[in-house]
N, C-alpha and C positions, 0 to 999 in steps of 0.2 A: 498391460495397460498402455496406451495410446497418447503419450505427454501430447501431442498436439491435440488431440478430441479434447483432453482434460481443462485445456486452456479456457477461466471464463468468456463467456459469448460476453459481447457490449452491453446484449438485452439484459444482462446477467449484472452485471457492473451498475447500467443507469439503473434498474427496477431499486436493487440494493439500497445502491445511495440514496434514492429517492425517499425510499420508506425511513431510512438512518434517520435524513438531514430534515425531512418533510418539506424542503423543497423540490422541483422541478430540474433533473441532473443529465443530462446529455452527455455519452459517450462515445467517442469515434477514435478511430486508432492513428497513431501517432508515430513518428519516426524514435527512433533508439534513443533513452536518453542515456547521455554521456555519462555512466557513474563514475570516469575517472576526473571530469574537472570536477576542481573544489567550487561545492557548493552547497548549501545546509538541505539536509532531507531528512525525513523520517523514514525509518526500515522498521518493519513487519514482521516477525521472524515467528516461522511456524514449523511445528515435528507433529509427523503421524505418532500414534500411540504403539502402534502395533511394528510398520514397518521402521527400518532405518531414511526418511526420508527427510526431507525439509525443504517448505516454499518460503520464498521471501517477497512481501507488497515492500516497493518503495515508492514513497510520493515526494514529490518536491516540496520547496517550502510553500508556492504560494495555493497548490491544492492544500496541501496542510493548514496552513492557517483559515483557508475560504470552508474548510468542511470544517473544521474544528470552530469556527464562528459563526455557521449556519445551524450548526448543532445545539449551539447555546443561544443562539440568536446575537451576539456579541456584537456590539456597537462596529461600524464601519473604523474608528478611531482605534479601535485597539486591532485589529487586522493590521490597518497599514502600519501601524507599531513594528509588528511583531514583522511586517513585510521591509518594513526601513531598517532593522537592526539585525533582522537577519536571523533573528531565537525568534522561537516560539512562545509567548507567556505561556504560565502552568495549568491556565483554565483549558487553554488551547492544546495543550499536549495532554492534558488527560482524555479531553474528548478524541484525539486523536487516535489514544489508546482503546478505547471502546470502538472507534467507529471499525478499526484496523479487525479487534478483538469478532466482530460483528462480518467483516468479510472472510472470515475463517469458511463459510459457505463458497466460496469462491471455489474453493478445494473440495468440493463434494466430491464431484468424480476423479478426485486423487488420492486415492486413501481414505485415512480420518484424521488430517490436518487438526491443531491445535493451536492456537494462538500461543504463542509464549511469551514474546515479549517486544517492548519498541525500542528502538536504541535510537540517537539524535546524531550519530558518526557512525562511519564506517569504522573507524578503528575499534567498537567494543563489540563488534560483532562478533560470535563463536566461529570455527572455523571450519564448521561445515555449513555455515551461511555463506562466508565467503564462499567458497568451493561452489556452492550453489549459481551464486553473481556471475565468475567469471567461464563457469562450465556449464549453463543451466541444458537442463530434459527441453526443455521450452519457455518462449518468453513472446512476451504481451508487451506491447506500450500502450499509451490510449492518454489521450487529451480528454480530459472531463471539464465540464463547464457547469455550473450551479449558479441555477438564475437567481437574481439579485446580489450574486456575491462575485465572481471570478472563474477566471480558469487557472487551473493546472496539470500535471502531467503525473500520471502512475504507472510504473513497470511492476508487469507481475511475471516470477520467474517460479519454474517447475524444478524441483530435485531427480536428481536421479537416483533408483533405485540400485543400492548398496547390498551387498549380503556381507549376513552378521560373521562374524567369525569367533 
């Protein structure tokens, strides 16, 4: 399998979001973002069922909070809340977890990805997610932009294929 072919297309990304958020989502690719400065995000963290693999979405906060409030329709006031303090409220990280849960599609031609779970740091991530971060098969950046609401940034990385022992 072909980590680079398997990387979502843009087309793939905006169509997605668009249907999630029911707004209007533009996606274009984006320089690396830095996962080593400190800065709040949400990680994605997905295992195929069958092989030993695992992709991980991370978004920054203020895609985070702009999808997670286009989702609910969430007042402008409680975005820049959660954009001023740096957390995400729990309305916002649940939708987060659906919308993440919801790009497991992303991964079609990689396996049979599974969503598993969202973590809010790097530090409680398992340690074949890290592995993932610092060593991926492939990786995506991409600036998304969600009309009426904001832009932010998601990196999507590919696992590499492990054999079991």
């Amino acid at each position: 399998m072909n980590a680079i072919a398997a990387l979502p297309a843009t087309a793939l990304v905006a169509r997605t979001l668009t249907g999630i958020l029911g707004k209007q989502v533009t996606v274009a690719k984006a320089p690396p973002m830095d996962l080593k400065a400190k800065a709040p995000r949400v990680y994605g963290v997905y295992h195929d069922r069958e092989k030993p693999i695992t992709c991980v979405c991370v978004c920054d906060l203020p895609l985070s909070a702009y999808a997670g409030g286009a989702m609910l329709t969430f007042p402008a006031c409680t975005i820049n809340d959660s954009l001023r303090t740096g957390n995400l409220e729990e309305g916002l990280l649940e939708s987060m977890q659906e919308i993440l849960n919801i790009c497991a599609q992303f991964f079609n031609d990689y396996g049979r990805q599974v969503f598993q779970k969202l973590h809010t740091t790097a530090d409680g991530l398992p340690p074949e997610a890290n592995t993932v971060l610092s060593s991926p098969a492939a990786r995506i950046d991409l600036n998304i932009t969600i009309a009426g609401y904001g832009s932010g940034l998601m990196a999507v990385f590919l696992g590499n294929e492990r054999t079991s022992n």
